[in-house]
PALOMAR-535383 format. One record per residue (C-alpha): residue in three letters; x, y, z. Coordinates in pm, whole numbers, plus 50000, padded with zeros to 5 digits. Example, Ala and Ser with C-alpha at 12.3 -4.5 7.8 and 13.67 -1.06 7.14 Angstrom:
// PALOMAR-535383
residu->Ala&east->51230&north->49550&up->50780
residu->Ser&east->51367&north->49894&up->50714
//
This chain:
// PALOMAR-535383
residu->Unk&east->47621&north->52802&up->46062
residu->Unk&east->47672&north->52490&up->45877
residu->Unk&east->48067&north->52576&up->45799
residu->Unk&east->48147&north->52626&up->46144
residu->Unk&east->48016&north->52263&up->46270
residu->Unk&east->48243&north->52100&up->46083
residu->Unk&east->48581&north->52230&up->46223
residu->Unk&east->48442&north->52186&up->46591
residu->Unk&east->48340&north->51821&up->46490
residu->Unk&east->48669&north->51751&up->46316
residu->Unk&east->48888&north->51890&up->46661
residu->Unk&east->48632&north->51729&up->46863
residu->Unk&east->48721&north->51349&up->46731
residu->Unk&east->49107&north->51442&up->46707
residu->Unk&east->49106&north->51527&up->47097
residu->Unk&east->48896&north->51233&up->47169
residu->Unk&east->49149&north->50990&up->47046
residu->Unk&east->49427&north->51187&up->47260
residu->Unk&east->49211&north->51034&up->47601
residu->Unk&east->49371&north->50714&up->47746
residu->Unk&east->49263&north->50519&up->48055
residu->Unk&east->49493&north->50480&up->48315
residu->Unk&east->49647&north->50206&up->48443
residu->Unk&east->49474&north->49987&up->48768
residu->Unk&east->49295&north->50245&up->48962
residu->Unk&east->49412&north->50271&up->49365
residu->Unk&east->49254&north->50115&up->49585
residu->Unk&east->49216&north->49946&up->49927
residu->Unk&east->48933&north->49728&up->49844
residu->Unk&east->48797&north->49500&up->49587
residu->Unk&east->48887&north->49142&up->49541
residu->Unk&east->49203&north->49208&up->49280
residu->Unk&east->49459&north->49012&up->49501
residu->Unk&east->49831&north->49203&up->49483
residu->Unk&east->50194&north->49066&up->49396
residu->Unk&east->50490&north->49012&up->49573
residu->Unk&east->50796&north->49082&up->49425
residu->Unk&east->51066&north->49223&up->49667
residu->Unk&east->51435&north->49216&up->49584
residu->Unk&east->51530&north->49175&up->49960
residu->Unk&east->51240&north->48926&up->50115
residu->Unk&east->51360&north->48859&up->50422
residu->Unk&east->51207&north->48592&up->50597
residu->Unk&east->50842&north->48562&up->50655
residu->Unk&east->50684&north->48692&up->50999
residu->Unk&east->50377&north->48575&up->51085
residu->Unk&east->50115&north->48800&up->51208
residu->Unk&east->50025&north->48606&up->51494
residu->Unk&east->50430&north->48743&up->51603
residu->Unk&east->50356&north->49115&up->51517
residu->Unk&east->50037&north->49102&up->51737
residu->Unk&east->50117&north->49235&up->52086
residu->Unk&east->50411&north->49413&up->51985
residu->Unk&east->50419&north->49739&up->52152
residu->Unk&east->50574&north->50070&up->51950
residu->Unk&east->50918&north->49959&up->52080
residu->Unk&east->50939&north->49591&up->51980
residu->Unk&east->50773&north->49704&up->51616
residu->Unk&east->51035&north->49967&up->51569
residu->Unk&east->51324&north->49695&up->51654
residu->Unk&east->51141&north->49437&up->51345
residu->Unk&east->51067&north->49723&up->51124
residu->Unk&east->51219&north->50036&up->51170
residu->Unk&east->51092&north->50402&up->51146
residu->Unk&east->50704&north->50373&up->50956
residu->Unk&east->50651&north->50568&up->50684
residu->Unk&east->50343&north->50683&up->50844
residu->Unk&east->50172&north->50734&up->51209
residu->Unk&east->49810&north->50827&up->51227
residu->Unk&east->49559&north->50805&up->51516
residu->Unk&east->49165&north->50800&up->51461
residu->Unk&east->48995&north->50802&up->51766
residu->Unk&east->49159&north->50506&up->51961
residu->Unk&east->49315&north->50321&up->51732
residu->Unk&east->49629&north->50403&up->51579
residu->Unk&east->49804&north->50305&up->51260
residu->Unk&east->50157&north->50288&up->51139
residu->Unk&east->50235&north->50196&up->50812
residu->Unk&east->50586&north->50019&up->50697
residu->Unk&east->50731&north->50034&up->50362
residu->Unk&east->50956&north->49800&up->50128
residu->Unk&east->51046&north->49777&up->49785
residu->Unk&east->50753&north->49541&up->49721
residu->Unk&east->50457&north->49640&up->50003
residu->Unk&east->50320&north->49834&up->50261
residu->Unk&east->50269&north->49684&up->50573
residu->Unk&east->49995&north->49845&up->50798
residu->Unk&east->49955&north->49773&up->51147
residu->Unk&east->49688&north->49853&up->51376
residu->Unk&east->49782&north->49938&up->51740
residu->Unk&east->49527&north->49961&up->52025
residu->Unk&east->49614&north->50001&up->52366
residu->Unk&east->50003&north->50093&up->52258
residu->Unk&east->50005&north->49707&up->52120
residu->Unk&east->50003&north->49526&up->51756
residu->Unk&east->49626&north->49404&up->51717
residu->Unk&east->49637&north->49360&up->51354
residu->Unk&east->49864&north->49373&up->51038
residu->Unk&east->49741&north->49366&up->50658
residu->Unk&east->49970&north->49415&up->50364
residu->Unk&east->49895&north->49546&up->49988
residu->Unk&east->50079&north->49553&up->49688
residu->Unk&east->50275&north->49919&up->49573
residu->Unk&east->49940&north->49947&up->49394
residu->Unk&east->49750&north->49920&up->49713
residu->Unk&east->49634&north->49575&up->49600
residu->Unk&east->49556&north->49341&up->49920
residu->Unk&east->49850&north->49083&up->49956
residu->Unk&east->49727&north->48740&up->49989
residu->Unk&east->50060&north->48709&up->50239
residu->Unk&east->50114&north->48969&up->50502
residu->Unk&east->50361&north->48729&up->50652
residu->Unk&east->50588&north->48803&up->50351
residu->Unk&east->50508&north->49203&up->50308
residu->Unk&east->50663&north->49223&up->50689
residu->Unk&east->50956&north->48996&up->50634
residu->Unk&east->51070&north->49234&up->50351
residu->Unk&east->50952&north->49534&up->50515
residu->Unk&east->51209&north->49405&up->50825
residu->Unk&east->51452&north->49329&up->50591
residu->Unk&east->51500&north->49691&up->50429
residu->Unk&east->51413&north->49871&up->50749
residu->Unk&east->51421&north->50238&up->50721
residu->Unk&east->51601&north->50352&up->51002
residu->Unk&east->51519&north->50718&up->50941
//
């Protein structure tokens, strides 16, 4: 009994050291502020613009979004650039409310810069 412990307690400690955490976890919450860093900023649009933009005027700033989703009466589109993700919150087919994060989903402490470079590299597909 004794000789096979020691094999199974020798592969056990060899695996073990094979583990590695990952990098940041995801996530849309927490009070880790994001960075900027776009290679195409654009210039800054303040949120206070963006709200009351209906689907029209918001695909004219920022293009096609990357993503369209609709709980119960709100909808959200989501805008992408080399640097952020832009998400804004429709209600009523108009702009009520924009937040940006970081590529790793970090909260920007500047949405006005996530949707000038978002406008700036516009995906028009």
């Amino acid at each position: 009994m004794k000789s096979a412990f020691w094999p199974l307690a020798a592969a056990s400690l060899l695996l073990a050291g094979c583990v590695s955490e990952s990098s940041t976890p995801y996530s849309l919450s927490g009070n880790e502020h994001g960075i900027f860093h776009s290679a195409n900023a654009g210039r800054p649009i303040p949120v206070s613009q963006i709200k009351g933009m209906d689907e029209q005027q918001l695909r004219a700033t920022f293009g096609m979004p990357a993503l369209d989703r609709k709980d119960a009466g709100t909808r959200v589109l989501r805008y992408q650039s080399d640097a952020c993700s832009l998400f804004v919150y429709l209600s009523n087919d108009r702009a009520e409310y924009a937040d940006a994060y970081d590529l790793k989903l970090r909260r920007l402490m500047n949405t006005d810069e996530c949707a000038g470079s978002v406008a700036a590299q516009r995906r028009t597909s």
